[in-house]
N, C-alpha and C positions, 0 to 999 in steps of 0.2 A: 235812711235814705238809700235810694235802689242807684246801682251803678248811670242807668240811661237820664233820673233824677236829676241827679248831680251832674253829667253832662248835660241838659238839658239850665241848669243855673248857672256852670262857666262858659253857655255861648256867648261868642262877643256880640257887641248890637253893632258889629257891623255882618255878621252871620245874619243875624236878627232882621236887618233892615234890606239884607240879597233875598231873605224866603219869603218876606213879606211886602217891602216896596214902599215900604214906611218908612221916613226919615226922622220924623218928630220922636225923641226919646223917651218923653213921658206915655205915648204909644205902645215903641217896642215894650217899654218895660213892664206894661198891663200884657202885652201879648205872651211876653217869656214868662211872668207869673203863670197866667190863666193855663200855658202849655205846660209848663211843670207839676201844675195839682190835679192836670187830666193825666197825666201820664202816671203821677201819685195813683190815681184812682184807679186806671185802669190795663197800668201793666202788667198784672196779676192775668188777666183775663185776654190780653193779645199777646202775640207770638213774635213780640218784636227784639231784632238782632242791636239797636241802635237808636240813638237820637232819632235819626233821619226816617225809620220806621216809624217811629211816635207823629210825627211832625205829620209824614201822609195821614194818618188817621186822625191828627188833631184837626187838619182842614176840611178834610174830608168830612169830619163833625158837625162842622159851624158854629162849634164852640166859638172860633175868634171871634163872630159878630156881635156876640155878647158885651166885646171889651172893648171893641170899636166906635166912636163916632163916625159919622156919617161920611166923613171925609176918608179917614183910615177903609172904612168898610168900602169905598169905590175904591182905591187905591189897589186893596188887597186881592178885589173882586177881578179887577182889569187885569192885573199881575195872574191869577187862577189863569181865567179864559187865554190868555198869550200862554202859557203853558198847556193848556189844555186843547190849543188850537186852532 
């Protein structure tokens, strides 16, 4: 398991529930999976310093829609755009 990995499995889901805007735990906890096995897969191949680097490309992916219901994925979406603007 890669150093950003393993930071990435001791975030706390209240970390978890500030980057994403989700409260409901059985959520975050599909979310911190899904982030962790993309980060598995793909920190070979990005130039990330940290968790917080993974996390921009994790969103950036749209990976998390995948893990989302309908409710999570507006939650998350609203949380993006107030960030974004």
């Amino acid at each position: 398991m890669t150093k950003i990995e393993k930071d990435i499995r001791h975030l706390s889901s209240g970390t978890m529930a500030t980057l994403t805007g989700i409260k409901k735990y059985d959520e975050i906890d599909r979310i911190q999976y899904a982030f962790a096995e993309y980060a598995k897969k793909n920190e070979r191949r990005r130039d990330w310093e940290n968790w917080s680097d993974a996390w921009d490309d994790f969103e950036d992916s749209r990976e998390i829609e995948k893990v989302l219901d309908t409710n999570g994925a507006i939650a998350m979406m609203d949380r993006v755009a107030s960030r974004d603007g």
